[in-house]
Backbone bond lengths (Angstrom), bond angles and torsions (degrees), N, CA, C in turn:
res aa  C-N    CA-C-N  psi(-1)  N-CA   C-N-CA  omega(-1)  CA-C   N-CA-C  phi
1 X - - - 1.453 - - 1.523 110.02 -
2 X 1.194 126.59 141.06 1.251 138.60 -172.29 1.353 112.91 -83.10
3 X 1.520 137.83 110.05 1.340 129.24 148.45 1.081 161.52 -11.64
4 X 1.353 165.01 43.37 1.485 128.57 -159.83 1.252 135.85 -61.23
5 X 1.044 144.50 90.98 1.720 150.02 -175.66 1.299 101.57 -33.39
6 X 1.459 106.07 133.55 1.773 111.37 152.01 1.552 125.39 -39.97
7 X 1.137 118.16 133.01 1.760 102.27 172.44 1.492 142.21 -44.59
8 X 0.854 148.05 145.45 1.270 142.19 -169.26 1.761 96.27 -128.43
9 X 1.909 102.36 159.29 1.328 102.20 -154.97 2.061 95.07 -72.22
10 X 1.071 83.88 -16.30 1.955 81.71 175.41 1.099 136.84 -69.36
11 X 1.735 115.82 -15.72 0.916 137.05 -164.77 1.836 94.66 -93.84
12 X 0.830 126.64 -4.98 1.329 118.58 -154.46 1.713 101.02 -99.10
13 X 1.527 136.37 152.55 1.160 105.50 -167.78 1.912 87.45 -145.50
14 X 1.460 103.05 156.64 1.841 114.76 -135.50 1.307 77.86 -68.41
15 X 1.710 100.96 172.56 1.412 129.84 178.23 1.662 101.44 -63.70
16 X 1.345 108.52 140.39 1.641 123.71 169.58 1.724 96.91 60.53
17 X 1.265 138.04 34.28 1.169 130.90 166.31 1.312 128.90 -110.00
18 X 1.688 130.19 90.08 1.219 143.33 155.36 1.549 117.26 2.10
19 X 0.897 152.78 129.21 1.366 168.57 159.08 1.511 133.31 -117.79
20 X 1.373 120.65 88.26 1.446 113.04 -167.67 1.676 109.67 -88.27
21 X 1.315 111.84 128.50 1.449 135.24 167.95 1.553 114.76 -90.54
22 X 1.364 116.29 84.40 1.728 122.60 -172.84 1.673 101.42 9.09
23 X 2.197 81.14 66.12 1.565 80.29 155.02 1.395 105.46 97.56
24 X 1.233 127.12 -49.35 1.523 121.15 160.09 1.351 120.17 -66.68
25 X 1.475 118.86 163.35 1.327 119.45 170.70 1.495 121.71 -133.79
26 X 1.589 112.35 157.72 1.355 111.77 -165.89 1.327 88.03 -143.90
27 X 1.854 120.68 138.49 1.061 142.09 -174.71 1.107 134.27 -135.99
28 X 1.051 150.20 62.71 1.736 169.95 158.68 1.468 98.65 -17.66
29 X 1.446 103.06 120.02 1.749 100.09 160.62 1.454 95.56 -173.11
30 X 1.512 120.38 172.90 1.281 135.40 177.17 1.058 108.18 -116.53
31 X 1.894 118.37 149.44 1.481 128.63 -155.86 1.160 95.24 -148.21
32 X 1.414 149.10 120.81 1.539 130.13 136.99 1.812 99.76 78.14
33 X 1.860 105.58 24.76 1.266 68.52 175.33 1.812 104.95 131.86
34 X 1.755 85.90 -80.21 1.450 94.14 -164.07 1.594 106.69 -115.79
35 X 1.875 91.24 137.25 1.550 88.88 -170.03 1.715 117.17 -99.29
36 X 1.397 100.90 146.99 1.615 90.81 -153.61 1.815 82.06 -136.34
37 X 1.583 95.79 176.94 1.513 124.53 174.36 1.078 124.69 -131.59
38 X 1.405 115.83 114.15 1.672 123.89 -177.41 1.678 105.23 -100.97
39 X 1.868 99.06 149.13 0.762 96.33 -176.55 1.672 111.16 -137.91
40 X 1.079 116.77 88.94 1.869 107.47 -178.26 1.375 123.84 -61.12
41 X 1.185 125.84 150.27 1.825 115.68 -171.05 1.575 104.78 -76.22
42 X 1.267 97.43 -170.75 1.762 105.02 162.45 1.615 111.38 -97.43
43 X 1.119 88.92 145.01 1.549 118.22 -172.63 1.661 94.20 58.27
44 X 1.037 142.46 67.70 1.377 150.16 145.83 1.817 123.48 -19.56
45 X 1.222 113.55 81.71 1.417 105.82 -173.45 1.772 111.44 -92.23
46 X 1.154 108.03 128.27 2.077 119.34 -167.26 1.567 86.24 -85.07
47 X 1.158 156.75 -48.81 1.035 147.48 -179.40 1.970 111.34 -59.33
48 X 1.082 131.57 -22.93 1.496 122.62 173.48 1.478 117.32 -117.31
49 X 1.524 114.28 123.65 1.087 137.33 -152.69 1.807 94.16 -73.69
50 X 1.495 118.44 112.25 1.610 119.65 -173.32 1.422 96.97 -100.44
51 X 1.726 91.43 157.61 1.689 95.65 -172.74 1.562 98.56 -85.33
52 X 0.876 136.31 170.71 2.124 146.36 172.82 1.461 95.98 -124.49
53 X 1.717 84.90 119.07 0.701 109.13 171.75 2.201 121.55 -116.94
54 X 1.346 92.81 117.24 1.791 103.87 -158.67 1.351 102.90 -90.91
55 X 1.443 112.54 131.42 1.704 119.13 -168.30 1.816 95.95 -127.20
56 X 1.642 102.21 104.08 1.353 106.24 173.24 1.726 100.38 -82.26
57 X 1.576 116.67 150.39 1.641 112.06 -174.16 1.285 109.89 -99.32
58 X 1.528 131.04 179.15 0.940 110.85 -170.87 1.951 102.83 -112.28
59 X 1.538 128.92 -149.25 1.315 113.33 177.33 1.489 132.86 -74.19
60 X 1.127 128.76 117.45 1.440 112.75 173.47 1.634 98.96 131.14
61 X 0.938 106.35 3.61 1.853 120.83 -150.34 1.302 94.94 -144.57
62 X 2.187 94.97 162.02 1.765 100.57 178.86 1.096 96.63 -150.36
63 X 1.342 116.28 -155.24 1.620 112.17 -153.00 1.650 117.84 -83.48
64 X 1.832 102.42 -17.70 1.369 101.93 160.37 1.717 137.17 -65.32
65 X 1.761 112.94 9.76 1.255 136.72 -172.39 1.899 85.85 -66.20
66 X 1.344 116.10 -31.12 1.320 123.41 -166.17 1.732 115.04 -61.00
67 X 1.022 94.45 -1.47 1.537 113.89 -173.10 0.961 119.79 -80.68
68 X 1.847 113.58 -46.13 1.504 127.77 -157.61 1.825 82.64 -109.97
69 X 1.265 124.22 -16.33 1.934 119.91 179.17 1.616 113.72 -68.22
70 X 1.581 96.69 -59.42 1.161 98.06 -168.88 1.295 140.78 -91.76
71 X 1.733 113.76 9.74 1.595 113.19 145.61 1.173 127.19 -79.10
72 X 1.487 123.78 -6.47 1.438 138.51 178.71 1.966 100.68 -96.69
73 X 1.050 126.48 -24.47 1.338 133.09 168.79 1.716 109.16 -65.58
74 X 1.071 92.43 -70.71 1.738 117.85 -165.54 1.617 123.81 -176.16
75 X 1.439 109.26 121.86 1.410 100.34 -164.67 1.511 91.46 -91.94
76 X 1.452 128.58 -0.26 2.018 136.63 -142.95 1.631 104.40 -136.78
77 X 1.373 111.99 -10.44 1.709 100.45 -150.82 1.797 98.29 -108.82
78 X 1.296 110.68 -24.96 1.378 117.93 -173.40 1.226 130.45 -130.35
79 X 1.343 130.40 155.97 1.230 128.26 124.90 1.298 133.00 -60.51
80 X 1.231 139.11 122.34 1.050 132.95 174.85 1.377 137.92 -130.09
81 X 1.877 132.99 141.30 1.172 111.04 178.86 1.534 121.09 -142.71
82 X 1.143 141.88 -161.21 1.427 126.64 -177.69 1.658 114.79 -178.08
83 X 1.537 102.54 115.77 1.230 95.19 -173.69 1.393 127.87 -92.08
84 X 1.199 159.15 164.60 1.089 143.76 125.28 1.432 167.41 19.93
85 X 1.628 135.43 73.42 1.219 126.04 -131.65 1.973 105.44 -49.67
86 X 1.281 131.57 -179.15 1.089 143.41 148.29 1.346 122.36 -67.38
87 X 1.048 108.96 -28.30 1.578 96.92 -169.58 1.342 103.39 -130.60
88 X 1.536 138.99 130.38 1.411 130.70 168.18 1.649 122.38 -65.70
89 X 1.240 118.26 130.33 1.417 92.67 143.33 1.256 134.19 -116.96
90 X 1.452 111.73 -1.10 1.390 120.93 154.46 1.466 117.80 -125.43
91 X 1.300 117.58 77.11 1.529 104.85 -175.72 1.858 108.77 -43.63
92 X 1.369 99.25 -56.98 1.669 96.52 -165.70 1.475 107.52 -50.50
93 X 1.376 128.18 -27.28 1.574 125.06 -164.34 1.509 93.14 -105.77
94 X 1.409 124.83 28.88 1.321 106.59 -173.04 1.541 153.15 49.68
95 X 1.526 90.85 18.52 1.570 124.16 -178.30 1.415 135.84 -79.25
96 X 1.044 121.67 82.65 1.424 131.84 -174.64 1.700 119.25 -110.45
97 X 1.328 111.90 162.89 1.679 137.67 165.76 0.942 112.65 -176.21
98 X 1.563 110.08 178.61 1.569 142.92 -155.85 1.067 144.52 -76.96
99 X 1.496 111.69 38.54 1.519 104.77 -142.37 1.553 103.91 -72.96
100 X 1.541 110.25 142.35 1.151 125.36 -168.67 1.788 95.35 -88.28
101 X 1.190 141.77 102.54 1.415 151.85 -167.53 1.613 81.89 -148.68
102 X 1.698 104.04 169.47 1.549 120.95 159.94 1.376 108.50 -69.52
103 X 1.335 115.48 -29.28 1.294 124.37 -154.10 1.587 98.34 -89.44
104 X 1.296 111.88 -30.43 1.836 122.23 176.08 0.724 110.72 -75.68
105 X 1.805 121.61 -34.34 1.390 120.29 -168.68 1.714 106.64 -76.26
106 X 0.640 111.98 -54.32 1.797 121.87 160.31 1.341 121.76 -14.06
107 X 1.561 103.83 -65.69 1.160 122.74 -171.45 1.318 98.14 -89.52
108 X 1.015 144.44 -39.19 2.069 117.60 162.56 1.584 100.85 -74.73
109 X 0.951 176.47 -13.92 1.452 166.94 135.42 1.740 99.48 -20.83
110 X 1.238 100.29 -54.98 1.621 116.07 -174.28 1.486 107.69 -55.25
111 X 1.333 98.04 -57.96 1.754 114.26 -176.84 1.894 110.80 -59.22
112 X 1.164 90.26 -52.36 1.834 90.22 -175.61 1.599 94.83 -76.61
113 X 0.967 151.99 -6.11 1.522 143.45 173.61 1.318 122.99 -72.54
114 X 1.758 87.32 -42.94 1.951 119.33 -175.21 1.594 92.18 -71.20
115 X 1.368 127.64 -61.63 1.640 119.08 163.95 1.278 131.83 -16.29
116 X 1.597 106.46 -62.66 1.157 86.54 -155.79 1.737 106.70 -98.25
117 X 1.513 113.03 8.82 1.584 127.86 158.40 1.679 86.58 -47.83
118 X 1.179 113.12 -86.00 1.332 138.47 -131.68 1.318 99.80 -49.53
119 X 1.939 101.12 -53.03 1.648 98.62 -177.43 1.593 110.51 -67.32
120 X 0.856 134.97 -39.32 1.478 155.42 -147.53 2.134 81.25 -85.98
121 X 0.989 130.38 -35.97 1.656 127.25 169.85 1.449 119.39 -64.50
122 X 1.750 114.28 -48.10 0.739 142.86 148.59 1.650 135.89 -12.02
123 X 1.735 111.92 -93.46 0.878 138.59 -155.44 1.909 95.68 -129.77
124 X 1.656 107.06 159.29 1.044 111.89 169.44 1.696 131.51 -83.57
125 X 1.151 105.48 94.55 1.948 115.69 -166.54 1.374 130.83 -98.08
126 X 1.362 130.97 119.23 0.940 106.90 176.26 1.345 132.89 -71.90
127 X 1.267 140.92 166.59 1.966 117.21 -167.64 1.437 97.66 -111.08
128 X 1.267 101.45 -7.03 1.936 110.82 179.33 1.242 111.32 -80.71
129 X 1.487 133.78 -32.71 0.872 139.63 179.78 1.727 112.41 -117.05
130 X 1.316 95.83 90.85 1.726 99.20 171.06 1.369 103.31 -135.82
131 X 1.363 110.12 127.43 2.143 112.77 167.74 1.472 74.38 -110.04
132 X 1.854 70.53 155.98 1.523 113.74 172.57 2.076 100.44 -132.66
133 X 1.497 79.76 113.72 1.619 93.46 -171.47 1.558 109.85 -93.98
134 X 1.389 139.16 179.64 1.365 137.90 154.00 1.476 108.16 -175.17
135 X 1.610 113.39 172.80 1.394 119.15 -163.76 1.419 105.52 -135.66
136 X 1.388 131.98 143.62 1.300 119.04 -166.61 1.834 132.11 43.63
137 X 1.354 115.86 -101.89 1.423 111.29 169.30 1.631 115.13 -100.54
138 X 1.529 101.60 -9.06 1.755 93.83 157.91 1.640 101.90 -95.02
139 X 1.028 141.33 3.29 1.248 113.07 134.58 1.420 138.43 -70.52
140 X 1.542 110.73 -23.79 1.460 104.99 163.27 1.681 129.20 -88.15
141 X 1.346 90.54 2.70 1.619 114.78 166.12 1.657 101.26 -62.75
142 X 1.387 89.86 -76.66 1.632 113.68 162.27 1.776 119.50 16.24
143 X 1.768 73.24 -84.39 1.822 111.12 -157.90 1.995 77.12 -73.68
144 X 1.196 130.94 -73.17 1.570 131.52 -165.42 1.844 107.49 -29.98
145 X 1.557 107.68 -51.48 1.708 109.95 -165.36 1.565 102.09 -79.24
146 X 1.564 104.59 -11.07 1.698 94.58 -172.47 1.703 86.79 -93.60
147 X 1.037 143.25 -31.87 1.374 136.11 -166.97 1.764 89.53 -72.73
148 X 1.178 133.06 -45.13 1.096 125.17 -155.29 1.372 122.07 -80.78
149 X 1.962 106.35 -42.58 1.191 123.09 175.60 1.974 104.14 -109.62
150 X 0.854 132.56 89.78 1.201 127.82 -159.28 1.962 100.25 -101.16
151 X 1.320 103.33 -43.11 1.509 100.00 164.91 1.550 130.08 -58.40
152 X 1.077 115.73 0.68 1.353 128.49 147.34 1.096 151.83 -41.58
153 X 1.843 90.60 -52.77 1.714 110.87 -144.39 2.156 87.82 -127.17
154 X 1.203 95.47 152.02 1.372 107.90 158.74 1.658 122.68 -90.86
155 X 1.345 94.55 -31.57 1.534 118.24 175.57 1.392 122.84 -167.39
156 X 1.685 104.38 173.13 1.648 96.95 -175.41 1.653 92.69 -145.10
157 X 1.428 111.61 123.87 1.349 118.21 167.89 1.528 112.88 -101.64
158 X 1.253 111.80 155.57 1.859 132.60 -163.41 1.478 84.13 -148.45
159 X 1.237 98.40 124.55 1.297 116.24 149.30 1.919 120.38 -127.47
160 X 1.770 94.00 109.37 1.552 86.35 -174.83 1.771 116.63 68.58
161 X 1.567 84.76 13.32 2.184 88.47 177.91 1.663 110.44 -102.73
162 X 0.889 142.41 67.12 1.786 134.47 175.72 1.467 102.77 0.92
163 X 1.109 85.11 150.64 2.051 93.56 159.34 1.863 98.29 -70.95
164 X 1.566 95.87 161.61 1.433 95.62 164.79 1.313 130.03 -95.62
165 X 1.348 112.45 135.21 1.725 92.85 -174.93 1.771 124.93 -110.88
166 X 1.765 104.94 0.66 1.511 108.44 154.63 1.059 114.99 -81.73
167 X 1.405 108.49 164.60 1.523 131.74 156.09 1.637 120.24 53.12
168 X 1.895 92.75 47.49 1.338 118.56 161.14 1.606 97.92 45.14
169 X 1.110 114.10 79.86 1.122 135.23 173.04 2.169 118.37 -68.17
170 X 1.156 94.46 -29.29 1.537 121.99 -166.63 1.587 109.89 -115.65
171 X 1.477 104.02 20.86 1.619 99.56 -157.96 1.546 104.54 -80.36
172 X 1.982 123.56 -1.02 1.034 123.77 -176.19 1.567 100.68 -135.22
173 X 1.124 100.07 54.74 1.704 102.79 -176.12 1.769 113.41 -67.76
174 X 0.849 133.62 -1.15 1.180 112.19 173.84 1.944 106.54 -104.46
175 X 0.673 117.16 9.41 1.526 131.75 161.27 1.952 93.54 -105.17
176 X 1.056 115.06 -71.26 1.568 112.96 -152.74 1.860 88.80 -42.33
177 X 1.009 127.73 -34.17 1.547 132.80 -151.13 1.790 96.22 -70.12
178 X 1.287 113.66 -29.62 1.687 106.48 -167.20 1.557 122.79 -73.68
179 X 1.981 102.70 -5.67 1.096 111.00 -170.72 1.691 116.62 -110.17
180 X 1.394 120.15 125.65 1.963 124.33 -142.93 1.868 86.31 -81.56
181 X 1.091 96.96 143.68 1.767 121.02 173.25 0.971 118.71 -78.95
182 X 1.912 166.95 117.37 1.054 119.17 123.73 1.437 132.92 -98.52
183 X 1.763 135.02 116.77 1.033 140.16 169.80 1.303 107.31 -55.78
184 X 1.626 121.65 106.11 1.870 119.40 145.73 1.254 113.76 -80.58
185 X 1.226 139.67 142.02 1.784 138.52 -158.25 1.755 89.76 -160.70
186 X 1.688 97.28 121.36 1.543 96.96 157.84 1.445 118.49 -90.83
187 X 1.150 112.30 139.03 1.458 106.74 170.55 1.136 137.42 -33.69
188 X 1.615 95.09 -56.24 2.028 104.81 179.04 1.259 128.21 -80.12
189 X 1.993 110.50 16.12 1.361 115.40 -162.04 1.592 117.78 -86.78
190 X 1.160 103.08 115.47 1.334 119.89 170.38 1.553 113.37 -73.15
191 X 0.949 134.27 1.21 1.188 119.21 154.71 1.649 121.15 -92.57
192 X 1.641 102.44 -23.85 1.638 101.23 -171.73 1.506 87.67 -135.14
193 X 0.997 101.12 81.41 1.958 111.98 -177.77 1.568 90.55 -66.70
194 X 1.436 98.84 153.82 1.648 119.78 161.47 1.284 116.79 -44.51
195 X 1.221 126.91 -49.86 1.210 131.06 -174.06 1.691 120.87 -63.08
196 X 1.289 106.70 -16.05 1.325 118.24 155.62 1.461 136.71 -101.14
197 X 1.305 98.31 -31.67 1.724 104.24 172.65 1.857 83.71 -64.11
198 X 1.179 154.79 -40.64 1.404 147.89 -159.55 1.507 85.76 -50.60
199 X 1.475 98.35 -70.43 1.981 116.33 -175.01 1.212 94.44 -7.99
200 X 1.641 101.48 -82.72 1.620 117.90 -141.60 1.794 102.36 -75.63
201 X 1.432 119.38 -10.53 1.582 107.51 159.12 1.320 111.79 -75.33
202 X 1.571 146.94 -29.96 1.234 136.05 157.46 0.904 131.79 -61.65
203 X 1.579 126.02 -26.54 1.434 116.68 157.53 1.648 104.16 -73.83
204 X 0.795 132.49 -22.33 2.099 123.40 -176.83 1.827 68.64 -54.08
205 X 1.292 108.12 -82.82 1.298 122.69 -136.05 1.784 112.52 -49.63
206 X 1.196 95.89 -27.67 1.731 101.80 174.99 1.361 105.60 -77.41
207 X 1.368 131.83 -33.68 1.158 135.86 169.82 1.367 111.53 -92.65
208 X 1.295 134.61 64.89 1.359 153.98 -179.98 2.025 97.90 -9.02
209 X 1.313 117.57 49.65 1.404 126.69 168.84 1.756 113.40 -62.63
210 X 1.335 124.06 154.95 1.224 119.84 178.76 1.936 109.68 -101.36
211 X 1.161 93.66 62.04 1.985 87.19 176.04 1.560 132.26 -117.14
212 X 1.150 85.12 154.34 1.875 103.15 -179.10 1.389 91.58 -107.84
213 X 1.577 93.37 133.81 1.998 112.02 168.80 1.515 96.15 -129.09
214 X 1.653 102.92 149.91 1.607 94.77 -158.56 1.397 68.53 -144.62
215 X 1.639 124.85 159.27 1.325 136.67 -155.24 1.578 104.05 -143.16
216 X 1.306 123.45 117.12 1.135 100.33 178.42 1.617 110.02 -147.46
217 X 1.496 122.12 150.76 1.666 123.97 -160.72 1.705 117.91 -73.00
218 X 1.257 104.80 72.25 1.060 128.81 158.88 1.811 152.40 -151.54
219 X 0.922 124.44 -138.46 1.869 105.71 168.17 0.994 118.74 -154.34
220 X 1.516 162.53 -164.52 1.185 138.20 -146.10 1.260 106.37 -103.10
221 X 1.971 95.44 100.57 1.583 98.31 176.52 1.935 96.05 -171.42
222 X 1.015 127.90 159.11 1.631 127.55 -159.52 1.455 103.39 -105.45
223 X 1.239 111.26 99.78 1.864 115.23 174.40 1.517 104.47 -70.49
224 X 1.245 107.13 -176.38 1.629 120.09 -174.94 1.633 99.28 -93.35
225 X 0.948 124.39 -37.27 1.673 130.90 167.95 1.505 127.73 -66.01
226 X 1.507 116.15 -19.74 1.169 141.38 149.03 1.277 108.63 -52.64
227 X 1.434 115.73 -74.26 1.552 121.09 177.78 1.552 114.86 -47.82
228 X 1.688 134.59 -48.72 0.717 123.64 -118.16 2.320 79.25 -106.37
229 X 1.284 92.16 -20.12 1.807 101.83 -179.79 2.044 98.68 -75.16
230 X 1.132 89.20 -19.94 1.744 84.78 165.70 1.256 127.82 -64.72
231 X 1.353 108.61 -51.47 1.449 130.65 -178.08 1.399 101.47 -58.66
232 X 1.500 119.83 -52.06 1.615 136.57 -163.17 1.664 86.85 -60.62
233 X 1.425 109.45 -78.65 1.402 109.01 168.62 1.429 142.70 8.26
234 X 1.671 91.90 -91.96 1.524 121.23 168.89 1.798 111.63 -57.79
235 X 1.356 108.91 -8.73 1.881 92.44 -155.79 1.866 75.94 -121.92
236 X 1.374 141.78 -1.12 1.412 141.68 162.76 1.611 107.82 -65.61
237 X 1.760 100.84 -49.05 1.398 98.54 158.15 1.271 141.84 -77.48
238 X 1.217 114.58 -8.82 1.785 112.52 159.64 1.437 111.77 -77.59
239 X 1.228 126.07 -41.73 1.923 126.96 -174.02 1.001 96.18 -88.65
240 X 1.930 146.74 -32.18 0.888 76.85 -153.90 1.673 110.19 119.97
241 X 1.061 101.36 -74.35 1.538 111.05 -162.58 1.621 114.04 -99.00
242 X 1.119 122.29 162.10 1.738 110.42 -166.54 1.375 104.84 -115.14
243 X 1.434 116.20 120.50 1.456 97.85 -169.24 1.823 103.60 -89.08
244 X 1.636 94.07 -169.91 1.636 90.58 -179.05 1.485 115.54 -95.07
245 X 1.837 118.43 146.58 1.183 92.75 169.60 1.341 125.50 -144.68
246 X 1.478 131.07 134.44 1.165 138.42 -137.28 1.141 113.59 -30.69
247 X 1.317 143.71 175.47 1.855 129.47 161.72 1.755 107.44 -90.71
248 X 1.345 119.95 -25.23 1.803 107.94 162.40 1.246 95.92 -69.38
249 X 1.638 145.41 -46.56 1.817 103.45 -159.35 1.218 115.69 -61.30
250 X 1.248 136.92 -42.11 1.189 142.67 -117.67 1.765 92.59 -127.33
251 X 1.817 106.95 85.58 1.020 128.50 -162.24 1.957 115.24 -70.69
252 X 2.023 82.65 -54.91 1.352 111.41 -178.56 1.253 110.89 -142.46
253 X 1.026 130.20 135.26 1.707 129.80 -176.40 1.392 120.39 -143.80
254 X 0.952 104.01 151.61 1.768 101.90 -165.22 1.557 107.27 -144.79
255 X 1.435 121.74 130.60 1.464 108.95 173.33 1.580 99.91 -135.97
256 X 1.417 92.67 102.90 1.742 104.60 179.99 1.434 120.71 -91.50
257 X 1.553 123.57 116.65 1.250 115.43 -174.65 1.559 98.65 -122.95
């Protein structure tokens, strides 16, 4: 299975600078604040309303991670954008994550809001169809803004993100419940061991949540097959329709209603 590498300071590309992807485009700039990354598909049609799709990053990383996500996602299926962790830990190296605080939580609420204005100004979006994705602790960013703001989102993907367990995460569960989960979980992950992703499927399940957990042979780090069961995922819930999926991805699966 193929990797994605952490960012490197080279990888990162200057403020307000355009980037064409055979034909797609990717756009870095700051708004109100918070600096984010847009991303238009290839061959971009203004007449059909695209779903947005929101990529929280994970630690060490920033919103240009959106670069190396979303040709391995879909270069055709979305709009897409991604803001900025809350908290630095390397401003100079461009190093950010999620810290889950009131004060973090705030300030990504703010950030993913300012997104999806921006794209939604932008580009043609539908508002019915928006995921909010994340990786590590922007996946538990993720899973926190979809529990919180659930009229938002169509869905919320975690990859390798825990559920959250401060600051009453569930404090509106019978709304948080209408919006579908999907858990990606590597096996060998020491940060979100089995023994806890178990946890956080018994609470879905005590809280009659709608999620898929998908299991796959690796450890905390984002394969290309990871990405690509997202897309499958996320785009079952726009049609509609269920696509097929290989018999290696689909390690462990769960559909809790």
């Amino acid at each position: 299975m193929n990797r994605i590498q952490p960012c490197a300071t080279a990888d990162f590309a200057p403020e307000h600078l355009d980037i064409d992807i055979e034909q797609a485009r990717m756009q870095s700039t700051e708004r109100r604040g918070v600096h984010q990354s847009l991303f238009a598909p290839l061959h971009y049609e203004p007449n059909y309303a695209y779903p947005l799709f929101i990529w929280m990053h994970g630690p060490g990383d920033n919103e240009h991670q959106i670069k190396r996500i979303m040709p391995l996602v879909s270069m055709r299926n979305y709009v897409a954008v991604a803001p900025r962790g809350n908290t630095a830990e390397d401003a100079a190296q461009g190093r950010y994550r999620w810290e889950q605080t009131s004060t973090g939580i705030m300030a990504a609420e703010q950030s993913v809001r300012e997104c999806i204005e921006y794209a939604t100004e932008r580009f043609h979006v539908d508002r019915s169809r928006v995921f909010l994705a994340g990786f590590d602790c922007g996946g538990t960013m993720a899973l926190r803004l979809g529990m919180k703001l659930p009229e938002l989102f169509a869905g919320i993907l975690s990859v390798g993100g825990p559920f959250p367990v401060s600051h009453q995460p569930l404090l509106d569960i019978d709304r948080a419940r209408q919006v579908p989960l999907l858990i990606s979980h590597g096996r060998d992950s020491q940060k979100y061991p089995v023994d806890q992703v178990c946890a956080d499927l018994r609470l879905f399940h005590s809280a009659g949540m709608k999620v898929t957990l998908r299991q796959y042979p690796c450890g905390d780090e984002i394969t290309t097959k990871i990405l690509s069961d997202l897309d499958a995922w996320t785009m079952e819930r726009v049609t509609g329709v269920a696509a097929d999926q290989d018999d290696h991805s689909l390690f462990r699966a769960g559909e809790l209603n």
